[in-house]
C-alpha positions in Angstrom: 43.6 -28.1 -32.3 45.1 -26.1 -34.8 42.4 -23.2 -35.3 45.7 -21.3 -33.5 47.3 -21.9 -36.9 45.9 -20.3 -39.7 47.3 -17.4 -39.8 47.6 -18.0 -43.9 44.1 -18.6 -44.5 43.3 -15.5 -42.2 46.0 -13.2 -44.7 44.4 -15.4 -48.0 40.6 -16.0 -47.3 40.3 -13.3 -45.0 41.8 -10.7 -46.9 39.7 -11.4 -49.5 36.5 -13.0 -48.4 35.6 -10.2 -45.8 32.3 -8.7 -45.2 32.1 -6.8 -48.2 33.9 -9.4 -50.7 30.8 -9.3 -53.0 31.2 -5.5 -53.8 34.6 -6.4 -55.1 34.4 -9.5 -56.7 31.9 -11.1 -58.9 32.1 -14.7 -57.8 33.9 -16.8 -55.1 35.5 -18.1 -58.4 37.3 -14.1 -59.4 38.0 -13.3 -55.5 40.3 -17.2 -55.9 41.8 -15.8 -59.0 42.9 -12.6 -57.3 44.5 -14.6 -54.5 46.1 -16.4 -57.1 47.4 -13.2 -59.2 47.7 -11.1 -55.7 49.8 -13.4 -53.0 52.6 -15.5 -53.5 53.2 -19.0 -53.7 54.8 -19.5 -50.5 51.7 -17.9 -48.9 49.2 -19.9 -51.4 51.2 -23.2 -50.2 51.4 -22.2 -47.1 46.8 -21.8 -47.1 46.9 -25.6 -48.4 48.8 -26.9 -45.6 46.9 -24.7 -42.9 43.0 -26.1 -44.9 44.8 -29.5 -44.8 45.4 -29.7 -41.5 42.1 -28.3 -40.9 40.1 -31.1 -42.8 42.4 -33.8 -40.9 40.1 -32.7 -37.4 37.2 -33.2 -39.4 35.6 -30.4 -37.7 31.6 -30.6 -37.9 30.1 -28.2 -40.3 29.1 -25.9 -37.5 32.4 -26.2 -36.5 34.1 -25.0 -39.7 31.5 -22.3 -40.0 32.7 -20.8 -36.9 36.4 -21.2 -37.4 36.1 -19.6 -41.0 33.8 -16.5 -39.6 35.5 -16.2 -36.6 39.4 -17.1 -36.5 40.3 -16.8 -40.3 37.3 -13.6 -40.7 36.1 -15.3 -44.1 32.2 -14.5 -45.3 31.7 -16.7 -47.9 28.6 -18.7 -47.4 28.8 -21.9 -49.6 25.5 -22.6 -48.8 24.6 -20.2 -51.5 26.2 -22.5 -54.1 24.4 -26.0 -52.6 27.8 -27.3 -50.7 29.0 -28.0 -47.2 32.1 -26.0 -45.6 34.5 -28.6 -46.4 33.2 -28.8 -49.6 34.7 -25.4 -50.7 37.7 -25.7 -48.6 38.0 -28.7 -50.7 37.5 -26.5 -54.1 39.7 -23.6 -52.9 42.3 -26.0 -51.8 42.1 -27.3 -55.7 42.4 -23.9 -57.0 45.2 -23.1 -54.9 47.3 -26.3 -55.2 46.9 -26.0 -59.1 49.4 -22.5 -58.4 
């Protein structure tokens, strides 16, 4: 398993996406565009690879849930917007691999 590895997704999502993220940002949407204006690309290439390799498990839903909360310390819920887990990995891996 590589939940070991994500130390990228922990410095990206984490960083951004902690406990308080809505205070900050507006929108999962404006905390991705800081990322994107904030880190570089090496890092935002490097969070691709790690949500990538990630998917490839196929990790249940409950699964992802707890490596996202626990291992990377990300608190977006994207049950608020109607989608799964992998669903927004999915979107944040678009908005990152468009960088």
């Amino acid at each position: 398993m590589m939940h070991e590895k994500i130390e990228s997704l922990a410095q990206l999502l984490g960083g951004y996406f902690h406990q308080d993220w809505p205070d900050e940002f507006y929108s999962d949407a404006t905390a991705l565009q800081a990322i994107i204006d904030s880190e570089t690309k090496d890092q935002i290439r490097a969070g691709v690879a790690e949500i990538d390799s990630l998917l490839a498990e196929t990790p249940s839903e409950i699964e992802l849930r707890d490596i996202l909360i626990t291992k990377v310390g990300c608190y977006f819920e994207p049950e608020s917007q109607g989608i799964s887990y992998e669903q927004w990995l999915k979107k944040v891996r678009g908005v990152f691999a468009q960088e």
